[in-house]
N, CA, C and O atoms as a DFTB+ gen file, in Angstrom:
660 C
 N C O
     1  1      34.140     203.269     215.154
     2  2      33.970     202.567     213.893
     3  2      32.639     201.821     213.847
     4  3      31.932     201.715     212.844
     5  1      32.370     201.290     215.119
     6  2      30.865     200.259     214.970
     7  2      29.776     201.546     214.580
     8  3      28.725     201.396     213.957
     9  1      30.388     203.028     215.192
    10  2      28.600     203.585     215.132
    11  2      28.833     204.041     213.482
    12  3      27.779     204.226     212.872
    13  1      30.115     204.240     212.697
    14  2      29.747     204.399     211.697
    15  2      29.601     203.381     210.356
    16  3      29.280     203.683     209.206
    17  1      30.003     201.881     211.001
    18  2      29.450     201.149     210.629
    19  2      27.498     200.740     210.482
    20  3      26.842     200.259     209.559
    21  1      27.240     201.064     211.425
    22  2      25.701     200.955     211.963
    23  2      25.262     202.026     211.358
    24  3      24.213     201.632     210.847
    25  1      25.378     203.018     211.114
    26  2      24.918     203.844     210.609
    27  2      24.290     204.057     209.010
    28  3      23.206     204.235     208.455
    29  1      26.351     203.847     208.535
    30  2      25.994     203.189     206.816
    31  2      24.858     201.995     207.052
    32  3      23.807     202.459     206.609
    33  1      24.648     200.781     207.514
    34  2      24.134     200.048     207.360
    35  2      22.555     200.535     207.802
    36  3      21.640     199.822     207.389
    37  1      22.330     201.322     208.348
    38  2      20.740     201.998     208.549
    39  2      20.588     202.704     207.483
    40  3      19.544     202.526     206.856
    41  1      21.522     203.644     207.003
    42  2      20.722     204.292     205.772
    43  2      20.456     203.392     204.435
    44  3      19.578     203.650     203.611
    45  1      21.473     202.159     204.349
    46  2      21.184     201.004     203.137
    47  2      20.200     200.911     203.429
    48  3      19.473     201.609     202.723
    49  1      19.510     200.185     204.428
    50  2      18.708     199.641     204.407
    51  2      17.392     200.286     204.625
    52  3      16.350     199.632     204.673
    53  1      17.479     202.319     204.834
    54  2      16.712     202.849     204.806
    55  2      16.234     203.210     202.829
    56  3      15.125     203.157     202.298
    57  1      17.216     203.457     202.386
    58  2      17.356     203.331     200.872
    59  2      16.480     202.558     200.529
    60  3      15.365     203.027     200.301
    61  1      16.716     201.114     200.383
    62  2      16.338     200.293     199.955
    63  2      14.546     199.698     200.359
    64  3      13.855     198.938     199.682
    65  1      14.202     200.367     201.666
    66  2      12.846     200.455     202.282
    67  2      12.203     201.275     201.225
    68  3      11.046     201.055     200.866
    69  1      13.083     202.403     200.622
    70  2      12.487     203.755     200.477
    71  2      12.517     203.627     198.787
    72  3      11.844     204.374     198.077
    73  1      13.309     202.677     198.309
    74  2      13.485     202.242     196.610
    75  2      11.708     201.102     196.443
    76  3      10.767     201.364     195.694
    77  1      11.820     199.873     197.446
    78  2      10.686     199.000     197.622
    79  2       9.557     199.926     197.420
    80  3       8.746     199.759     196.509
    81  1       9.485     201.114     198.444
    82  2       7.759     202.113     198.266
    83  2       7.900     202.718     197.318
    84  3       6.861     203.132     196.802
    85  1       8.871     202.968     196.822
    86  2       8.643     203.761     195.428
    87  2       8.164     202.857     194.452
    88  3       7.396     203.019     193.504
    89  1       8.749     201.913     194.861
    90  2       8.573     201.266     193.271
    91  2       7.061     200.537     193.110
    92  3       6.693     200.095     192.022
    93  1       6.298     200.470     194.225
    94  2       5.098     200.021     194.491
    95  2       4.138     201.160     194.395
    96  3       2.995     201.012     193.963
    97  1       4.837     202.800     194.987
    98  2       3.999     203.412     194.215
    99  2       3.881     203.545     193.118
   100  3       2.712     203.476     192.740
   101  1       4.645     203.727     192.333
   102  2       5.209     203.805     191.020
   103  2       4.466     202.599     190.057
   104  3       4.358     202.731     188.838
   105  1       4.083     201.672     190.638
   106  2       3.107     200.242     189.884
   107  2       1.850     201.105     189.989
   108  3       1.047     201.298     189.077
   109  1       1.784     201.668     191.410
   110  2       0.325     201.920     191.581
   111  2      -0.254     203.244     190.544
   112  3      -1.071     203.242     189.623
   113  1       0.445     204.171     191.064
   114  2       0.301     204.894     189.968
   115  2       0.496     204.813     188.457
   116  3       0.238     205.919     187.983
   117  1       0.762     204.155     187.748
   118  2       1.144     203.476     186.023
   119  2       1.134     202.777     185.688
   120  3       1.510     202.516     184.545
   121  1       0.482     201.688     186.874
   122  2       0.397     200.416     185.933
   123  2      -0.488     199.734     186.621
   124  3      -0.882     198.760     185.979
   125  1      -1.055     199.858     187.855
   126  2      -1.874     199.168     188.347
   127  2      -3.440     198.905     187.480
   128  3      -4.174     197.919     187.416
   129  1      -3.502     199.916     187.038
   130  2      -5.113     200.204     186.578
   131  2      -5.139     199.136     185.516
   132  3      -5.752     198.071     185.586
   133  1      -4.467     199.521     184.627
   134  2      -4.463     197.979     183.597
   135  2      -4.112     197.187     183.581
   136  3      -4.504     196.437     182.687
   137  1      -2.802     196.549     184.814
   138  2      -2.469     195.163     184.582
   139  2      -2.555     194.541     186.467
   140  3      -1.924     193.669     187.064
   141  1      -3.808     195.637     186.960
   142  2      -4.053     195.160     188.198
   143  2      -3.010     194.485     189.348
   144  3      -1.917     193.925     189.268
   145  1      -4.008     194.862     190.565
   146  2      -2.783     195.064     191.593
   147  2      -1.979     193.749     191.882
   148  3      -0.882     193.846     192.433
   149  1      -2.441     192.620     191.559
   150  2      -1.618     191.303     191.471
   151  2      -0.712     191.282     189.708
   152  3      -0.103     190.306     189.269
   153  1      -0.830     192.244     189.193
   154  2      -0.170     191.746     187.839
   155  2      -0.886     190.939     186.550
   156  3      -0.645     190.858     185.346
   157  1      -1.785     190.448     187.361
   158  2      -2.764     189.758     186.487
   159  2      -3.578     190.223     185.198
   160  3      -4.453     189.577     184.620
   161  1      -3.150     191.341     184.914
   162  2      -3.997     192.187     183.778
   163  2      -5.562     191.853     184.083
   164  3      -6.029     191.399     185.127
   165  1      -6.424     192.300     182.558
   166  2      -7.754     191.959     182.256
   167  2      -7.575     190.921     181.102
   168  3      -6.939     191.383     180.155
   169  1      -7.945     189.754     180.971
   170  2      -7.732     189.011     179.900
   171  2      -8.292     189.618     178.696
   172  3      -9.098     190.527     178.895
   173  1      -7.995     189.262     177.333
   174  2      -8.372     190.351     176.741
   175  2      -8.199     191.596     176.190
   176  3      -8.618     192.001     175.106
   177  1      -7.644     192.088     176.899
   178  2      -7.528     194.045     176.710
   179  2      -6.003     194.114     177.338
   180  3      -5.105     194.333     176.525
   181  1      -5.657     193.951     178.673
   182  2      -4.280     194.091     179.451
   183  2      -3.666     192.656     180.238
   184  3      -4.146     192.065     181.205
   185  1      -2.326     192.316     179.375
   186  2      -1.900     190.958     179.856
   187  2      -1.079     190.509     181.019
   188  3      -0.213     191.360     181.223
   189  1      -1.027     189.862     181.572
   190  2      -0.127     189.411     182.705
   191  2       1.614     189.916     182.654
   192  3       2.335     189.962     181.657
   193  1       1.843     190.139     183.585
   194  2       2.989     190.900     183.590
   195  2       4.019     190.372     184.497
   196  3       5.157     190.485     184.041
   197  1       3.943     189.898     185.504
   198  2       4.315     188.832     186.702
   199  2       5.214     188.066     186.116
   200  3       6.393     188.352     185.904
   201  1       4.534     186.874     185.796
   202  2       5.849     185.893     185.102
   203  2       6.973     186.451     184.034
   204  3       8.187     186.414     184.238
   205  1       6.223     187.067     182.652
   206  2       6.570     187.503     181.828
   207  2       8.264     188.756     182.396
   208  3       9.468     188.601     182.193
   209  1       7.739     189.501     182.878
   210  2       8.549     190.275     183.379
   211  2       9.746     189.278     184.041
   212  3      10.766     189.200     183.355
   213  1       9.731     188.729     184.942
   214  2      10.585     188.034     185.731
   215  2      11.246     186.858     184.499
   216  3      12.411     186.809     184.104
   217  1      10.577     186.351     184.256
   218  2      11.645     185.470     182.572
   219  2      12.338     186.519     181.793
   220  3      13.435     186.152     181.370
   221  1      11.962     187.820     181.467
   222  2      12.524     188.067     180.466
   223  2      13.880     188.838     181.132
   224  3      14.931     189.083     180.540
   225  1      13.497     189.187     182.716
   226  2      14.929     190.099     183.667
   227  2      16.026     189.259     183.557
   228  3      17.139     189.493     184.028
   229  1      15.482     187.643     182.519
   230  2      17.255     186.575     183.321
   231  2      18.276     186.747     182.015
   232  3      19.331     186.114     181.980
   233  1      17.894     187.625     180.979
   234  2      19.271     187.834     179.970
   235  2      19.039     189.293     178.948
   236  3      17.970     189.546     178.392
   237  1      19.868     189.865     178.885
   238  2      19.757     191.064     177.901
   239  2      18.971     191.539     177.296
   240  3      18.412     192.619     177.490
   241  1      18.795     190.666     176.340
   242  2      17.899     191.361     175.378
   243  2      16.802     191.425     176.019
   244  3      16.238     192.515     175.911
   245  1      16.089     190.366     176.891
   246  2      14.540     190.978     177.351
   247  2      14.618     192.236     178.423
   248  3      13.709     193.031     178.658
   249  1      15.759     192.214     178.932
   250  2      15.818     193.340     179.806
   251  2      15.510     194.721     178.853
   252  3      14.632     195.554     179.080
   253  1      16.397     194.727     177.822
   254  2      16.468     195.978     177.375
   255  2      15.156     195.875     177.025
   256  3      14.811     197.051     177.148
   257  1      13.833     195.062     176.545
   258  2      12.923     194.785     175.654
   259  2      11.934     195.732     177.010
   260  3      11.259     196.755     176.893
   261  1      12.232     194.842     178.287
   262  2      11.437     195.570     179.509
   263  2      11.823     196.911     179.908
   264  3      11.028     197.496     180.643
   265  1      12.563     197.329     179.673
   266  2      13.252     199.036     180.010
   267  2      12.633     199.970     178.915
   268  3      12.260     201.108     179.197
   269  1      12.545     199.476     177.737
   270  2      12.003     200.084     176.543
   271  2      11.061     200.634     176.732
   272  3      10.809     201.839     176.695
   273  1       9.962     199.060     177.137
   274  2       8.646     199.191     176.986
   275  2       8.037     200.183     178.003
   276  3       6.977     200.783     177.820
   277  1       8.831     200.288     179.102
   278  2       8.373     201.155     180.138
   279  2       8.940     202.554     180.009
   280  3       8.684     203.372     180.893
   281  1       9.626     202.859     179.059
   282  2      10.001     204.468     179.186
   283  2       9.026     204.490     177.662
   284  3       8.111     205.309     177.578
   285  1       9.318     203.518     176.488
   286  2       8.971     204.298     174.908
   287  2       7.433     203.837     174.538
   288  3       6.706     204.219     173.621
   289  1       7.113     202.502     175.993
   290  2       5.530     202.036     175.358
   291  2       5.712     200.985     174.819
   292  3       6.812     200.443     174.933
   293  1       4.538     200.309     173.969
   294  2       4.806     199.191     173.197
   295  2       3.421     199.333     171.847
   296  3       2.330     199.845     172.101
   297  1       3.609     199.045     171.147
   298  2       2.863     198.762     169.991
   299  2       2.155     198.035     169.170
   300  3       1.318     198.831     168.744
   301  1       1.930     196.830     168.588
   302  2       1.889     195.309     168.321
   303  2       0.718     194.548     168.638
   304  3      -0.199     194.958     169.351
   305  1       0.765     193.640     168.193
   306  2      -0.234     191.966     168.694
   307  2       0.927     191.020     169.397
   308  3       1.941     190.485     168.948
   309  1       0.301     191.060     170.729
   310  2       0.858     189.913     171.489
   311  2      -0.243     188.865     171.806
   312  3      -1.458     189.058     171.755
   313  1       0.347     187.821     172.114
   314  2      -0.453     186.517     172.897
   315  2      -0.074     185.698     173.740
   316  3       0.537     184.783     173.189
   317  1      -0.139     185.594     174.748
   318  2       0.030     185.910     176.035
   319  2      -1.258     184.598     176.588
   320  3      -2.474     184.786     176.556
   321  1      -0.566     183.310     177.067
   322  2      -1.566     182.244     177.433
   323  2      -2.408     181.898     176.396
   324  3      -3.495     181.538     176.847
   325  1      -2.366     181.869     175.490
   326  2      -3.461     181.604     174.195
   327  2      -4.336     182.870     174.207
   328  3      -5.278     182.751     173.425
   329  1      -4.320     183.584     174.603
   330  2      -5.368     185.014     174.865
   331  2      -4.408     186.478     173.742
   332  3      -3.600     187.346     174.073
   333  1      -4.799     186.251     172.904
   334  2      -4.578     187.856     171.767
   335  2      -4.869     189.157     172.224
   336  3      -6.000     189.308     172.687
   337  1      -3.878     190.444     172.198
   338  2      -3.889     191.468     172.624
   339  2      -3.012     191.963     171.605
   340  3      -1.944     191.531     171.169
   341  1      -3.956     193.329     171.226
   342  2      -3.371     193.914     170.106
   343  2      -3.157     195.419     170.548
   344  3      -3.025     196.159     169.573
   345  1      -3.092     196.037     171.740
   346  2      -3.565     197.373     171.817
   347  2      -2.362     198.281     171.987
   348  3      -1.537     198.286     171.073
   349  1      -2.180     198.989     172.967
   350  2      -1.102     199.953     172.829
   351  2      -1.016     200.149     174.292
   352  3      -2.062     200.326     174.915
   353  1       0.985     200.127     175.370
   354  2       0.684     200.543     176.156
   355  2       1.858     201.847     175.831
   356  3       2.830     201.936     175.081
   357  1       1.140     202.848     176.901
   358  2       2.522     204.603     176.829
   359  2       3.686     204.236     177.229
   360  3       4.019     203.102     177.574
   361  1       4.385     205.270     177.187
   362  2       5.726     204.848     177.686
   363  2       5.037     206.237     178.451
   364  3       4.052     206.974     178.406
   365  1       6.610     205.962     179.344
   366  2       6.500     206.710     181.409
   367  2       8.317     207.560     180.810
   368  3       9.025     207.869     181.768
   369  1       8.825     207.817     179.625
   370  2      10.175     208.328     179.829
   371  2       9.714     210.209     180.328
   372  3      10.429     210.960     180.990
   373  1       8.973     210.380     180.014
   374  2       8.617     211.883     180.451
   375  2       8.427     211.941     181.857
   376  3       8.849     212.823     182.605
   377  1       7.513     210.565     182.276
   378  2       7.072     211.139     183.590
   379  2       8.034     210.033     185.004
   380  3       7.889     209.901     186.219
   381  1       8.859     209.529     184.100
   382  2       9.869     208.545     185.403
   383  2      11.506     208.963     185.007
   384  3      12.282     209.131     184.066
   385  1      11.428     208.977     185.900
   386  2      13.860     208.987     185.843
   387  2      13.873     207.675     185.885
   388  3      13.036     206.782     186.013
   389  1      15.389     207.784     185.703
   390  2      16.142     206.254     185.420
   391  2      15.556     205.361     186.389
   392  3      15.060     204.237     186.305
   393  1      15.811     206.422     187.617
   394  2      15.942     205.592     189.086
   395  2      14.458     205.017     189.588
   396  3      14.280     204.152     190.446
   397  1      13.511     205.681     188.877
   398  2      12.339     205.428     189.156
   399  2      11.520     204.329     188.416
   400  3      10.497     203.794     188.845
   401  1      12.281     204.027     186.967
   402  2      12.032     202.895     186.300
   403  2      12.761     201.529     186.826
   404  3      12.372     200.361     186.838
   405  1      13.822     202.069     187.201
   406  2      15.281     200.767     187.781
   407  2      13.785     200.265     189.230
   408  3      13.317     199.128     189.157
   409  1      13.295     201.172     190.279
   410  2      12.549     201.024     191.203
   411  2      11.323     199.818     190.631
   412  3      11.398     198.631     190.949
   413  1      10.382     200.301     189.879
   414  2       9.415     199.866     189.599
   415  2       9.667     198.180     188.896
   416  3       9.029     197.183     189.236
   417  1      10.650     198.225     187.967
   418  2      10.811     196.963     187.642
   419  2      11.340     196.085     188.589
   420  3      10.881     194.960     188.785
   421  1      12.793     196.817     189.493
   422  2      12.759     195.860     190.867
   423  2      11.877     195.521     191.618
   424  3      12.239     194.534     192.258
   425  1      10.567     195.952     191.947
   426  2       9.811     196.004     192.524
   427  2       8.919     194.662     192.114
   428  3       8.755     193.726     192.897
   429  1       8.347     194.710     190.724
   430  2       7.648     193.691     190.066
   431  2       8.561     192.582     190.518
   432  3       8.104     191.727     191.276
   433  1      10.026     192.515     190.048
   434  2      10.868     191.500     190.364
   435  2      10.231     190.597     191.793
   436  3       9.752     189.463     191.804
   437  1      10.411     191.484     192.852
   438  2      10.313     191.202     194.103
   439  2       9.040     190.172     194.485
   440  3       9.006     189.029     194.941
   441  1       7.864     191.278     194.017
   442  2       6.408     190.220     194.093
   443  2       6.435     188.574     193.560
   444  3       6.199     188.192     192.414
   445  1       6.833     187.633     194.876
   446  2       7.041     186.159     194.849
   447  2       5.556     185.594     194.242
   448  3       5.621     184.676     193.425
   449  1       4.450     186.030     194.555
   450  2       3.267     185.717     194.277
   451  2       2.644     185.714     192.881
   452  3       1.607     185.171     192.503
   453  1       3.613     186.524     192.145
   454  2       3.580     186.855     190.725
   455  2       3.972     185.918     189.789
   456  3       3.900     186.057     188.568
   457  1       4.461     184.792     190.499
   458  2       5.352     183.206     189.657
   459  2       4.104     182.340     189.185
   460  3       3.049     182.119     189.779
   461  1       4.584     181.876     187.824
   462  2       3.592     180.248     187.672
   463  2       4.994     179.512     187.670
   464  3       6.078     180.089     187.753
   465  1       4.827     178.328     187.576
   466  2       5.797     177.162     187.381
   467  2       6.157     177.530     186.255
   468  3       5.466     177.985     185.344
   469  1       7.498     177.298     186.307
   470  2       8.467     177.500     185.595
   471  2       8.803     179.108     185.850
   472  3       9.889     179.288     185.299
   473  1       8.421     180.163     186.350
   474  2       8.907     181.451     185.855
   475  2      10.660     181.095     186.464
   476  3      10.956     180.177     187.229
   477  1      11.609     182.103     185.867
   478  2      13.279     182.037     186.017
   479  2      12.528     183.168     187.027
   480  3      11.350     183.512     187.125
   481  1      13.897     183.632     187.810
   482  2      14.358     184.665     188.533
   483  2      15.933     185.658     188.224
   484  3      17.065     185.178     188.167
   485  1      15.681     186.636     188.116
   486  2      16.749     186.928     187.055
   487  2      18.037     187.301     188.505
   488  3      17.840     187.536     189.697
   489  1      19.011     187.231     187.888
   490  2      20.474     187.263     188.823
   491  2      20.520     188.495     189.329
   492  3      20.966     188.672     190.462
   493  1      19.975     189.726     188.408
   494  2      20.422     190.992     189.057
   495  2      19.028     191.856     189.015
   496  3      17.988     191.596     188.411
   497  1      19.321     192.862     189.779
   498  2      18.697     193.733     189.667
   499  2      18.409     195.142     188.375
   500  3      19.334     195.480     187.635
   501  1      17.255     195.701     188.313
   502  2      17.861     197.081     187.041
   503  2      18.441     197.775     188.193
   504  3      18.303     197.573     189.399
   505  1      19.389     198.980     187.284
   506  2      19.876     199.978     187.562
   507  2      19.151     201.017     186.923
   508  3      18.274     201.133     186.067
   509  1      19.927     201.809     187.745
   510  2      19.565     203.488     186.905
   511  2      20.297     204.197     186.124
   512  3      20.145     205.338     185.688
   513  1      21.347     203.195     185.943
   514  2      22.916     203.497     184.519
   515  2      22.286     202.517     183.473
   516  3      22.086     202.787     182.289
   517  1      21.946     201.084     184.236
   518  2      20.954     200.478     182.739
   519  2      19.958     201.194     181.969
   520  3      19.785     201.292     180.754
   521  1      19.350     201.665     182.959
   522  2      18.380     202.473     182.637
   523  2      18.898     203.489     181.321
   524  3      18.588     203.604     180.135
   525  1      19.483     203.884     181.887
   526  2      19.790     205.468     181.506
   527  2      20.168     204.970     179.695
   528  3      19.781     205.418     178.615
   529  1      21.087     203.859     180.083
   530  2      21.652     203.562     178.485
   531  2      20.059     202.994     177.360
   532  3      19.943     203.164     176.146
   533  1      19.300     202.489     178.076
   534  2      18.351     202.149     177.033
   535  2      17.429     203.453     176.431
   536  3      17.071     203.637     175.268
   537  1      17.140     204.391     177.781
   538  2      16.494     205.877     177.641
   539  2      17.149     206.400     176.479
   540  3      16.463     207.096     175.730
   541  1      18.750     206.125     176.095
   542  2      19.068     206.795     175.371
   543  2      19.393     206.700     173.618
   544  3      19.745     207.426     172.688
   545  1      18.931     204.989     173.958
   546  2      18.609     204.422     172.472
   547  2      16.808     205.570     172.053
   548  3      17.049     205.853     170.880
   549  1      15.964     205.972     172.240
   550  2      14.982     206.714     172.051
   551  2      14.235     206.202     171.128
   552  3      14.223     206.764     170.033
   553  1      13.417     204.989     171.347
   554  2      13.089     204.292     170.707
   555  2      11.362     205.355     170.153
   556  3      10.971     206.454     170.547
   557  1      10.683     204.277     169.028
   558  2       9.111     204.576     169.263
   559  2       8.845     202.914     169.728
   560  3       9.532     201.899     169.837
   561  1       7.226     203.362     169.952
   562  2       6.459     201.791     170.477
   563  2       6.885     200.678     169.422
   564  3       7.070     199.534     169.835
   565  1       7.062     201.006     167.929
   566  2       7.110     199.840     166.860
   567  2       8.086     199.420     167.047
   568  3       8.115     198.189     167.023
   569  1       9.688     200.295     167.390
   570  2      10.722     199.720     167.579
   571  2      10.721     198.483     168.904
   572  3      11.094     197.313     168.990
   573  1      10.198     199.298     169.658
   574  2      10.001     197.790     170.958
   575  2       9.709     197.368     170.809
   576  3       9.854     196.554     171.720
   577  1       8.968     196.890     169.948
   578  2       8.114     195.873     169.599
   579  2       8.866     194.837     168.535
   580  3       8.519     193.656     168.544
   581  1       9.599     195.157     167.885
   582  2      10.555     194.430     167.451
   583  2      11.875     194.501     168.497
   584  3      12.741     194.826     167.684
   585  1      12.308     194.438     169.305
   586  2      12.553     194.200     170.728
   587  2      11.987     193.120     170.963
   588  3      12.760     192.199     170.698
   589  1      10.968     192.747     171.349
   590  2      10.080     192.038     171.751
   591  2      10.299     190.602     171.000
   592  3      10.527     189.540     171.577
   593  1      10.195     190.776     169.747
   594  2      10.486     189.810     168.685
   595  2      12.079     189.217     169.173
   596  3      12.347     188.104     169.624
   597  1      12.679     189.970     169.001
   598  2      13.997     189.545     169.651
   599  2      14.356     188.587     170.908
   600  3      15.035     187.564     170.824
   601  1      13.923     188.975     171.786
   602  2      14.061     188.807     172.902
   603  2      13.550     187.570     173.128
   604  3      14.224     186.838     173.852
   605  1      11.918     186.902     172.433
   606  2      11.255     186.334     172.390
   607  2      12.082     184.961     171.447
   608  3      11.642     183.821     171.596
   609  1      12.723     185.097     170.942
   610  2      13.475     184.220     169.770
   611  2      14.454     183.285     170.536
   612  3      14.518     182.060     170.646
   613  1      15.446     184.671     171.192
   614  2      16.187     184.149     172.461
   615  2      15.774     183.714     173.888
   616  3      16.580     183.278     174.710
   617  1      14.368     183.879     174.124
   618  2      13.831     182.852     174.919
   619  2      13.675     181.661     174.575
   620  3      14.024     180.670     175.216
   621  1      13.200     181.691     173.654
   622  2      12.595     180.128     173.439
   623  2      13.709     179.788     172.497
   624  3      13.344     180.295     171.436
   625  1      14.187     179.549     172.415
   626  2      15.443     179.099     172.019
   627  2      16.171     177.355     172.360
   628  3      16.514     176.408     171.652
   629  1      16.138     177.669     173.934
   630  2      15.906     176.525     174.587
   631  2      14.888     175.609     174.828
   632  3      15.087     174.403     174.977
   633  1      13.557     176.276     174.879
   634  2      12.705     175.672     175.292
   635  2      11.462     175.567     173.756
   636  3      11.036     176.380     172.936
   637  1      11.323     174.516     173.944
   638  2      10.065     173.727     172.547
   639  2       8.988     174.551     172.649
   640  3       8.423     174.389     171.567
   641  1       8.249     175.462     173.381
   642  2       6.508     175.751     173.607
   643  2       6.572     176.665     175.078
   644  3       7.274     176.503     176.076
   645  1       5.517     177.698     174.752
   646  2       5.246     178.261     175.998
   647  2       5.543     179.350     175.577
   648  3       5.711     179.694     174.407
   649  1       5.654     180.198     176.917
   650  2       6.271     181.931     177.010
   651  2       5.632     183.085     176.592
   652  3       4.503     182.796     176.197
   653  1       5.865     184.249     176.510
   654  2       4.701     184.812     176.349
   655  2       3.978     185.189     175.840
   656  3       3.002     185.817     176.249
   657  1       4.407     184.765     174.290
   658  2       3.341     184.762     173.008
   659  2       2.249     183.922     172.829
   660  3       1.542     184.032     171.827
């Protein structure tokens, strides 16, 4: 029983080694170039993604708003630190599976270095059944983008100022 205890517990934790590199390749390859390898975007043109991401993983609607944006794209004027960005990013539903989007956003999750004061930490992780259910709403970029609006309403909700507009 211990060796097939030890065993399950080597391949979890080989999994989960092997979910972490994916999902870092998976930044590197699609998202690094514009929102750079700390998350930090280019001010200007591509916005910070670090905090933003990690506030919006702590309730529903921004989740679905972040699952969207990464399979259908996004569309819109955001503002982001007092800094305006109006441009367009793709969506990845052609070129990522569920499991590979569930990866990449856990992944961002993970990067501790990616926090300002105040960022939340969200309770759970994505899945690749979350996934799968937002893939199958089939949004365009405008629809996420009113997503966005949403999500953004129910953030600040609580709080007077800030976040990522």
């Amino acid at each position: 029983m211990k060796k097939f205890t030890a065993a399950v517990l080597f391949l979890a934790l080989a999994f989960g080694a092997a979910s972490a590199a994916d999902g870092e390749a998976l930044y590197t390859g699609y998202c690094q170039a514009c929102h750079q390898a700390d998350g930090e975007g280019i001010p200007g043109t591509y916005p910070f993604i670090g905090g933003p991401v990690k506030n919006l993983s702590t309730f529903d609607e921004g989740r679905v708003f972040l699952m969207a944006t990464t399979l259908f794209g996004l569309q819109g004027a955001v503002v982001q630190r007092g800094i305006a960005y109006d441009g367009f990013m793709p969506g990845y539903a052609a070129a990522m599976s569920d499991a590979e989007v569930a990866d990449l956003l856990n992944w961002i999750l993970e990067q501790a270095s990616w926090k300002r004061p105040g960022t939340r930490t969200a309770a759970t992780g994505y899945t690749p059944d979350e996934v799968g259910r937002v893939r199958a709403l089939g949004l365009t970029p405008d629809q996420v983008y009113e997503l966005l609006d949403k999500a953004e309403e129910i953030a600040h909700a609580g709080s007077p100022a800030g976040g990522n507009r």
